[in-house]
N, C-alpha and C positions, 0 to 999 in steps of 0.2 A: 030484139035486143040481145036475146042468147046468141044467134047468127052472128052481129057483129060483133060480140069478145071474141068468137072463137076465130075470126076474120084479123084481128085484132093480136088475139096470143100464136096465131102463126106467123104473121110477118113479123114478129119482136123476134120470137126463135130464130126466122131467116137470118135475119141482121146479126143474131148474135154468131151463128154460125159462120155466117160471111166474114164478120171480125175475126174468131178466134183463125182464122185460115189465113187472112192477113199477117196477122202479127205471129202466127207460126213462122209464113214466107216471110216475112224480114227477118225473125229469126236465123231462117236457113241461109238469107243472103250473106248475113250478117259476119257468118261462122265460118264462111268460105273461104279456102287460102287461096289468097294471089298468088302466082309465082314471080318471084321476084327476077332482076335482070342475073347475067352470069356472074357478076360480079360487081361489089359496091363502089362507087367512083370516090373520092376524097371529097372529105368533109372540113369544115372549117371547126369542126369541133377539136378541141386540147387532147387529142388520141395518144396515146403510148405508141410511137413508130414501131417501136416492134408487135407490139399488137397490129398493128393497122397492117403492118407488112405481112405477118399471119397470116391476117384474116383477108388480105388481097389475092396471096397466094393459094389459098384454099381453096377459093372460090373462083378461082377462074383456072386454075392446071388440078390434075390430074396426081396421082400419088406419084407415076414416074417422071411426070413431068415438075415437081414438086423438087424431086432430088437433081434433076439434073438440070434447074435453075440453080438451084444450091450452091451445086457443084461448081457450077459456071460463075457464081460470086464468088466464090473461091480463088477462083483460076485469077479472074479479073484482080481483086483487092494482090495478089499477089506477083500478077505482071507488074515490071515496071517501062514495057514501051506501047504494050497496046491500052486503049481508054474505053474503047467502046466494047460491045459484045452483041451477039443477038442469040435466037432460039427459039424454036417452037415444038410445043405439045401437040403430038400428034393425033394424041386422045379427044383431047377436050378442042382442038383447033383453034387455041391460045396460041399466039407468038407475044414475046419480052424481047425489052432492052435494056441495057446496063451501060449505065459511064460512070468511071471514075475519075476523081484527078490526082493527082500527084502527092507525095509520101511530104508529110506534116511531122516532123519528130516534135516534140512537146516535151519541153524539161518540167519533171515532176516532181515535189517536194514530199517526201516520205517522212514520217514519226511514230518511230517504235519504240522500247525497250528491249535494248541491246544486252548480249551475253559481256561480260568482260572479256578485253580482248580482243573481240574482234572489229577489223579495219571496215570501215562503211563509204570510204570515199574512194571508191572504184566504178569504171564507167561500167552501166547498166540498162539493161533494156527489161522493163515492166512484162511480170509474168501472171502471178496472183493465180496460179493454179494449182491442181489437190495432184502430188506424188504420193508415193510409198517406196519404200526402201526394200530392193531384193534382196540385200543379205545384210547383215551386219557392219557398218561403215562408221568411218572417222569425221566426223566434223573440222572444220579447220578456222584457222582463226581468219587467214585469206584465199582466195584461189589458188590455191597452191598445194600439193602432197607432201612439199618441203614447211609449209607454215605450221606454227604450234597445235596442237589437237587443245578442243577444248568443249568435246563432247562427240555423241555417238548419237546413232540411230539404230534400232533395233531390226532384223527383217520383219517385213509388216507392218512396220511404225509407218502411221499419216502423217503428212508435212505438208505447207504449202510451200512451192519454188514461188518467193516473194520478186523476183530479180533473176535474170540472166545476165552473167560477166559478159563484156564483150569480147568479140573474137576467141571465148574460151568455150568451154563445156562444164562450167562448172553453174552451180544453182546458190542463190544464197535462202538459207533453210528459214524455217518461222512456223511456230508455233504457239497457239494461243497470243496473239499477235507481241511475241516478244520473237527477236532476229537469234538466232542459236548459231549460227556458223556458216558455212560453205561445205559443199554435196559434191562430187562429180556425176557428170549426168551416166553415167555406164552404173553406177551401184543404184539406179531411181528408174523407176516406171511411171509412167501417169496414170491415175485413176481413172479417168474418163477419156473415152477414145470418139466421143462424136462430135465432130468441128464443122458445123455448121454454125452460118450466121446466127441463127436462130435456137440454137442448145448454147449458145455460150454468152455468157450475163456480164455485165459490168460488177466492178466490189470498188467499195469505199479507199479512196484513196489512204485516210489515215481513221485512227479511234476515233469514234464518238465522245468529244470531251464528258459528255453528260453521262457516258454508261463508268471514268473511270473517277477515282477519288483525284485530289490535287496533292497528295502523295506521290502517288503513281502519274499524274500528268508532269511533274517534277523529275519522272528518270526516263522521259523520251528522249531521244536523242534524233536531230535530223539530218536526212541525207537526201541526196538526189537522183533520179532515173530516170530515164527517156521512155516518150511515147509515142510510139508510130501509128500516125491517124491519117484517114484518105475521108472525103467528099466522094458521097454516093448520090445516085438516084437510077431509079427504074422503071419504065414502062411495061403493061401488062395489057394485052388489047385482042379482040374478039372482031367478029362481024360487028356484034351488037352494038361496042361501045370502047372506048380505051381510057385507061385511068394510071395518072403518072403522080409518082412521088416526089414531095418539096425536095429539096436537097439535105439529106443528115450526114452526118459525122460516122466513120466507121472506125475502131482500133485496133491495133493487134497483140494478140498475146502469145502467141506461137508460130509456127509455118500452120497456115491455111485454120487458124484461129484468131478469129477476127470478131467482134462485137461491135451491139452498136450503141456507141457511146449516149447515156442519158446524164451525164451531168460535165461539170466542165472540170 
Protein backbone atom coordinates (compact mmCIF):
# COMPACT_ATOMS: atom_id res chain seq x y z
CA UNK A 1 0.00 0.00 0.00
CA UNK A 2 2.93 2.31 1.16
CA UNK A 3 4.51 1.22 -2.54
CA UNK A 4 1.70 2.42 -4.28
CA UNK A 5 1.22 6.24 -2.85
CA UNK A 6 4.56 6.61 -3.38
CA UNK A 7 4.05 5.24 -7.13
CA UNK A 8 1.11 7.45 -7.04
CA UNK A 9 2.93 10.89 -5.55
CA UNK A 10 5.51 10.52 -8.32
CA UNK A 11 3.52 10.64 -11.37
CA UNK A 12 1.21 13.63 -9.76
CA UNK A 13 4.66 15.54 -9.43
CA UNK A 14 5.47 14.38 -13.24
CA UNK A 15 2.38 15.80 -14.50
CA UNK A 16 2.67 18.78 -12.56
CA UNK A 17 6.02 19.40 -13.96
CA UNK A 18 5.10 18.50 -17.50
CA UNK A 19 2.23 21.36 -17.12
CA UNK A 20 4.17 24.09 -15.51
CA UNK A 21 6.76 23.64 -18.84
CA UNK A 22 3.73 23.98 -20.99
CA UNK A 23 2.34 26.79 -19.94
CA UNK A 24 5.88 28.52 -19.48
CA UNK A 25 6.13 27.58 -23.58
CA UNK A 26 3.04 29.20 -24.42
CA UNK A 27 4.10 31.69 -22.32
CA UNK A 28 7.27 32.19 -24.30
CA UNK A 29 5.39 31.68 -27.66
CA UNK A 30 3.15 34.08 -26.61
CA UNK A 31 5.53 37.02 -25.93
CA UNK A 32 7.35 36.54 -29.30
CA UNK A 33 7.60 39.67 -31.74
CA UNK A 34 6.63 38.96 -35.24
CA UNK A 35 8.10 41.07 -37.61
CA UNK A 36 5.99 42.83 -39.42
CA UNK A 37 5.96 43.48 -43.37
CA UNK A 38 8.07 46.89 -44.54
CA UNK A 39 5.47 48.71 -44.46
CA UNK A 40 1.62 49.02 -43.56
CA UNK A 41 -0.75 48.90 -46.74
CA UNK A 42 -3.94 51.25 -46.33
CA UNK A 43 -6.56 50.65 -44.36
CA UNK A 44 -10.16 51.42 -44.47
CA UNK A 45 -10.02 52.91 -41.19
CA UNK A 46 -10.90 57.08 -40.81
CA UNK A 47 -6.87 57.78 -40.53
CA UNK A 48 -5.54 61.38 -40.56
CA UNK A 49 -3.84 61.51 -44.19
CA UNK A 50 -1.16 63.01 -42.87
CA UNK A 51 -0.60 60.60 -40.18
CA UNK A 52 -1.05 57.71 -42.43
CA UNK A 53 1.36 59.51 -45.07
CA UNK A 54 4.02 59.67 -42.00
CA UNK A 55 3.60 56.59 -40.98
CA UNK A 56 4.00 55.21 -44.91
CA UNK A 57 6.84 56.99 -45.37
CA UNK A 58 8.72 55.92 -42.24
CA UNK A 59 8.29 52.70 -42.68
CA UNK A 60 9.23 51.95 -46.06
CA UNK A 61 12.34 54.78 -46.91
CA UNK A 62 15.15 55.56 -45.29
CA UNK A 63 16.01 59.15 -43.44
CA UNK A 64 17.55 60.17 -46.93
CA UNK A 65 15.32 58.80 -48.76
CA UNK A 66 12.47 60.46 -46.50
CA UNK A 67 13.81 63.95 -47.54
CA UNK A 68 14.27 63.54 -51.00
CA UNK A 69 10.71 62.19 -51.53
CA UNK A 70 9.83 65.38 -49.70
CA UNK A 71 11.69 67.23 -51.70
CA UNK A 72 10.44 65.61 -54.86
CA UNK A 73 6.73 66.65 -53.57
CA UNK A 74 7.86 69.80 -53.52
CA UNK A 75 9.24 70.04 -56.90
CA UNK A 76 5.99 68.26 -58.16
CA UNK A 77 3.00 70.45 -56.27
CA UNK A 78 4.94 73.25 -57.80
CA UNK A 79 5.46 72.36 -61.49
CA UNK A 80 3.03 73.39 -63.62
CA UNK A 81 3.64 71.12 -66.83
CA UNK A 82 5.00 67.77 -65.45
CA UNK A 83 2.21 65.48 -63.20
CA UNK A 84 3.85 62.58 -62.61
CA UNK A 85 7.30 61.91 -60.77
CA UNK A 86 9.23 58.82 -59.55
CA UNK A 87 12.19 57.93 -57.16
CA UNK A 88 13.89 55.44 -55.32
CA UNK A 89 15.65 54.75 -51.91
CA UNK A 90 18.55 53.36 -52.47
CA UNK A 91 18.83 52.40 -48.75
CA UNK A 92 15.94 50.65 -48.03
CA UNK A 93 15.16 49.64 -51.97
CA UNK A 94 11.86 51.49 -51.75
CA UNK A 95 10.97 53.23 -55.21
CA UNK A 96 7.67 55.99 -55.12
CA UNK A 97 5.39 57.64 -57.29
CA UNK A 98 3.63 60.94 -57.34
CA UNK A 99 0.79 62.56 -59.56
CA UNK A 100 -0.55 65.45 -59.41
CA UNK A 101 -3.36 67.39 -61.08
CA UNK A 102 -3.84 70.76 -61.92
CA UNK A 103 -3.92 74.12 -59.79
CA UNK A 104 -7.66 74.51 -58.10
CA UNK A 105 -7.56 78.41 -56.94
CA UNK A 106 -10.49 78.41 -54.22
CA UNK A 107 -12.08 81.74 -53.42
CA UNK A 108 -12.14 82.13 -49.63
CA UNK A 109 -14.24 84.03 -47.36
CA UNK A 110 -12.24 85.67 -44.46
CA UNK A 111 -13.68 87.38 -41.02
CA UNK A 112 -11.62 89.28 -38.89
CA UNK A 113 -11.54 92.57 -37.01
CA UNK A 114 -10.14 95.20 -38.83
CA UNK A 115 -7.83 98.29 -37.76
CA UNK A 116 -9.60 101.45 -39.06
CA UNK A 117 -8.67 102.29 -42.19
CA UNK A 118 -7.51 99.87 -43.60
CA UNK A 119 -8.83 98.65 -47.37
CA UNK A 120 -9.62 94.62 -47.29
CA UNK A 121 -10.80 94.37 -50.87
CA UNK A 122 -7.67 93.68 -52.70
CA UNK A 123 -6.89 90.55 -54.64
CA UNK A 124 -5.01 88.04 -52.31
CA UNK A 125 -3.54 84.74 -52.22
CA UNK A 126 -3.93 82.76 -48.60
CA UNK A 127 -0.72 82.73 -46.42
CA UNK A 128 -1.44 82.29 -42.57
CA UNK A 129 2.19 82.06 -41.65
CA UNK A 130 4.43 83.22 -38.42
CA UNK A 131 6.85 86.55 -39.77
CA UNK A 132 8.83 88.89 -37.63
CA UNK A 133 9.74 92.19 -38.44
CA UNK A 134 13.69 92.91 -38.92
CA UNK A 135 13.59 96.47 -38.03
CA UNK A 136 11.29 98.91 -37.20
CA UNK A 137 8.47 99.29 -40.00
CA UNK A 138 5.35 101.28 -41.05
CA UNK A 139 2.07 99.58 -41.41
CA UNK A 140 -0.08 100.87 -44.15
CA UNK A 141 -3.51 101.31 -44.62
CA UNK A 142 -3.03 99.68 -48.35
CA UNK A 143 -0.24 98.07 -50.25
CA UNK A 144 1.21 100.81 -50.84
CA UNK A 145 4.38 103.26 -49.10
CA UNK A 146 2.25 106.17 -50.49
CA UNK A 147 -1.02 104.78 -48.32
CA UNK A 148 -1.80 106.44 -44.86
CA UNK A 149 0.48 104.75 -41.86
CA UNK A 150 -1.81 103.51 -39.40
CA UNK A 151 0.52 101.55 -37.12
CA UNK A 152 4.12 100.00 -36.71
CA UNK A 153 5.80 96.96 -35.86
CA UNK A 154 8.60 96.83 -33.63
CA UNK A 155 12.02 94.75 -34.66
CA UNK A 156 11.22 91.30 -33.31
CA UNK A 157 7.59 91.93 -33.14
CA UNK A 158 5.62 88.29 -34.32
CA UNK A 159 2.88 88.74 -36.87
CA UNK A 160 1.16 86.49 -38.92
CA UNK A 161 1.40 87.32 -43.02
CA UNK A 162 -2.61 86.72 -43.01
CA UNK A 163 -2.76 87.28 -47.08
CA UNK A 164 -0.20 88.03 -49.94
CA UNK A 165 -1.19 91.06 -52.36
CA UNK A 166 -1.15 89.85 -55.71
CA UNK A 167 1.63 90.52 -58.03
CA UNK A 168 3.02 92.68 -55.12
CA UNK A 169 5.49 92.08 -52.22
CA UNK A 170 3.55 93.36 -49.73
CA UNK A 171 1.87 91.10 -46.58
CA UNK A 172 -1.28 92.02 -44.92
CA UNK A 173 -0.24 91.99 -41.01
CA UNK A 174 -2.67 90.16 -38.12
CA UNK A 175 -2.36 89.94 -34.95
CA UNK A 176 -4.34 88.22 -32.21
CA UNK A 177 -6.62 87.53 -35.03
CA UNK A 178 -7.44 91.21 -35.60
CA UNK A 179 -5.98 92.62 -39.44
CA UNK A 180 -3.47 95.71 -38.52
CA UNK A 181 -2.31 96.82 -41.91
CA UNK A 182 0.03 95.97 -44.69
CA UNK A 183 4.02 94.93 -44.37
CA UNK A 184 6.48 94.99 -47.32
CA UNK A 185 7.92 91.64 -47.48
CA UNK A 186 12.02 93.19 -47.55
CA UNK A 187 11.23 94.63 -43.67
CA UNK A 188 9.72 90.65 -42.54
CA UNK A 189 11.44 87.35 -42.32
CA UNK A 190 9.58 84.19 -41.67
CA UNK A 191 9.88 82.27 -38.45
CA UNK A 192 10.02 78.92 -39.66
CA UNK A 193 12.19 77.87 -42.45
CA UNK A 194 11.09 73.97 -42.99
CA UNK A 195 8.59 73.56 -45.97
CA UNK A 196 7.93 70.23 -46.16
CA UNK A 197 4.61 68.72 -46.75
CA UNK A 198 4.58 67.21 -43.64
CA UNK A 199 5.91 70.37 -40.99
CA UNK A 200 3.31 72.64 -42.46
CA UNK A 201 -0.36 72.40 -40.95
CA UNK A 202 -3.63 73.73 -42.00
CA UNK A 203 -5.17 76.89 -39.49
CA UNK A 204 -8.80 77.84 -39.30
CA UNK A 205 -9.99 79.68 -41.97
CA UNK A 206 -12.00 82.30 -39.65
CA UNK A 207 -12.61 82.62 -35.43
CA UNK A 208 -14.34 80.17 -33.60
CA UNK A 209 -17.77 81.85 -32.98
CA UNK A 210 -17.92 80.04 -29.66
CA UNK A 211 -14.38 81.25 -28.29
CA UNK A 212 -15.52 85.10 -29.14
CA UNK A 213 -18.55 87.28 -27.38
CA UNK A 214 -21.30 88.60 -30.00
CA UNK A 215 -19.87 91.85 -29.18
CA UNK A 216 -16.89 91.23 -30.78
CA UNK A 217 -18.58 88.65 -33.43
CA UNK A 218 -20.35 92.26 -34.40
CA UNK A 219 -16.84 94.02 -35.55
CA UNK A 220 -15.90 91.28 -38.05
CA UNK A 221 -15.75 92.41 -40.96
CA UNK A 222 -15.45 90.20 -44.38
CA UNK A 223 -13.32 89.83 -47.18
CA UNK A 224 -12.02 87.52 -49.67
CA UNK A 225 -8.73 85.32 -50.72
CA UNK A 226 -7.66 82.69 -53.04
CA UNK A 227 -6.56 79.35 -52.47
CA UNK A 228 -4.34 77.30 -54.60
CA UNK A 229 -5.15 73.62 -54.22
CA UNK A 230 -3.84 70.46 -56.31
CA UNK A 231 -5.12 66.62 -56.17
CA UNK A 232 -2.43 64.40 -54.92
CA UNK A 233 -1.68 60.68 -54.53
CA UNK A 234 1.45 58.41 -54.01
CA UNK A 235 2.71 55.14 -54.34
CA UNK A 236 5.32 53.58 -52.09
CA UNK A 237 6.27 49.88 -53.03
CA UNK A 238 9.10 47.30 -52.19
CA UNK A 239 9.65 43.56 -53.33
CA UNK A 240 7.37 42.78 -50.69
CA UNK A 241 4.37 44.62 -51.19
CA UNK A 242 3.26 48.23 -52.74
CA UNK A 243 0.69 50.50 -50.95
CA UNK A 244 -1.02 53.56 -52.74
CA UNK A 245 -2.78 56.48 -51.41
CA UNK A 246 -6.66 57.49 -51.95
CA UNK A 247 -6.51 60.82 -53.68
CA UNK A 248 -6.31 63.99 -51.10
CA UNK A 249 -6.35 67.70 -51.53
CA UNK A 250 -2.98 69.57 -51.30
CA UNK A 251 -2.74 73.60 -50.63
CA UNK A 252 -0.49 76.32 -50.82
CA UNK A 253 0.87 78.76 -48.56
CA UNK A 254 4.07 79.93 -50.00
CA UNK A 255 6.75 78.70 -52.81
CA UNK A 256 7.32 75.00 -51.99
CA UNK A 257 4.86 75.40 -48.77
CA UNK A 258 2.23 73.22 -49.46
CA UNK A 259 -0.16 71.44 -46.75
CA UNK A 260 -2.55 69.04 -46.80
CA UNK A 261 -5.72 70.23 -46.64
CA UNK A 262 -8.02 68.59 -43.71
CA UNK A 263 -11.04 70.45 -43.88
CA UNK A 264 -13.00 72.23 -46.67
Amino acid sequence: MRNKLQQNKFVFNRLCCLSCIVLLSGCQILNQSVPGPAFSPSTNQPVSMLAKMGNDIDQALSSDGQKKLLNQINIALESYSRRNFTGQDKISQSSWSIAVGDNNVISKTLKRQVTQGVTLNIASEWRDLPYLATTTVNLRSEPSSQSEKVGQLQKGERFTALVRVNNKRWFMVEQHDVVLGYVHMDYVHPMNTDRTLLSTYPSAFNIDPHTITEQESALLTSFKTALRCKSMTYTLSNQAQETQSPPFTVCRKALNRWYIQTHQ
